[in-house]
N, C-alpha and C positions, 0 to 999 in steps of 0.2 A: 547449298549445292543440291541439285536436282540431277537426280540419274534418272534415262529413260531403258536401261534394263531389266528385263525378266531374272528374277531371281529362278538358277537351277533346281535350290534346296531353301527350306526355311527352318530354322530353329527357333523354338519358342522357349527362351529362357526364362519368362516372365515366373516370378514365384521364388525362385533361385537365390541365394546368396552367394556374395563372391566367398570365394573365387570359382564358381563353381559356371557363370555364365561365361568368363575365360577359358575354363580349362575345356567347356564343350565345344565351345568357338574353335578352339585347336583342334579337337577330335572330329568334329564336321568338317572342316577345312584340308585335313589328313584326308581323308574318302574320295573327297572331290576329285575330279579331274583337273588340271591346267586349264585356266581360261573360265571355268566355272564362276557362275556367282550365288553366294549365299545372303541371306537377308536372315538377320540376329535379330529377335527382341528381346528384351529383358525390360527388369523393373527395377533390378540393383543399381542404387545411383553410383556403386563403383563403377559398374562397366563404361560408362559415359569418358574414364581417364584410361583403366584396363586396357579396354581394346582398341584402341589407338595406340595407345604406348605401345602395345608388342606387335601389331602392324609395322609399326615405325621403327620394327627390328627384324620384320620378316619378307618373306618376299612376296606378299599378297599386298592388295592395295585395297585403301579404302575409298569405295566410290562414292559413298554418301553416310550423312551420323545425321539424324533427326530426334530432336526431342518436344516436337509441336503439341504432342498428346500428352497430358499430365499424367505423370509417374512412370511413361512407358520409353523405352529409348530403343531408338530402331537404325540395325549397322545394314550398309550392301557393303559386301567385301569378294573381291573379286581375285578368285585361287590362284597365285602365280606358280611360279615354278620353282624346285628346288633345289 
């Protein structure tokens, strides 16, 4: 999946252990505006399951998951509303 979105905000979880690249993804996400997009990276090969799963409970959507670059996984997730 290829977004052609400008990320609003970027978070650089890289370095992080779960749960800790989730629980920022929440608190970046909380800040944001409606309609905003954030672009997540991390290194934790948990987040790759993490944040999709709580996406797929929340009202934010995920526009793109890439994992092209070794060890690095990169979310755009786009703020919905709550």
């Amino acid at each position: 999946m290829t977004c052609k979105s400008t990320p609003s905000r970027q978070l650089d979880a890289c370095g992080l252990r779960c749960p800790l690249p989730l629980l920022r993804t929440k608190q970046a996400l909380a800040a944001m505006k409606s309609g905003e997009i954030l672009e997540v990276l991390a290194t934790d090969a948990g987040s790759w399951r993490d944040i999709p799963a709580y996406l797929s409970r929340a009202p934010h959507q995920l526009l793109e998951q890439d994992d092209s670059e070794a060890s690095l996984f990169r979310f755009l997730i786009q703020r919905g509303e709550d």
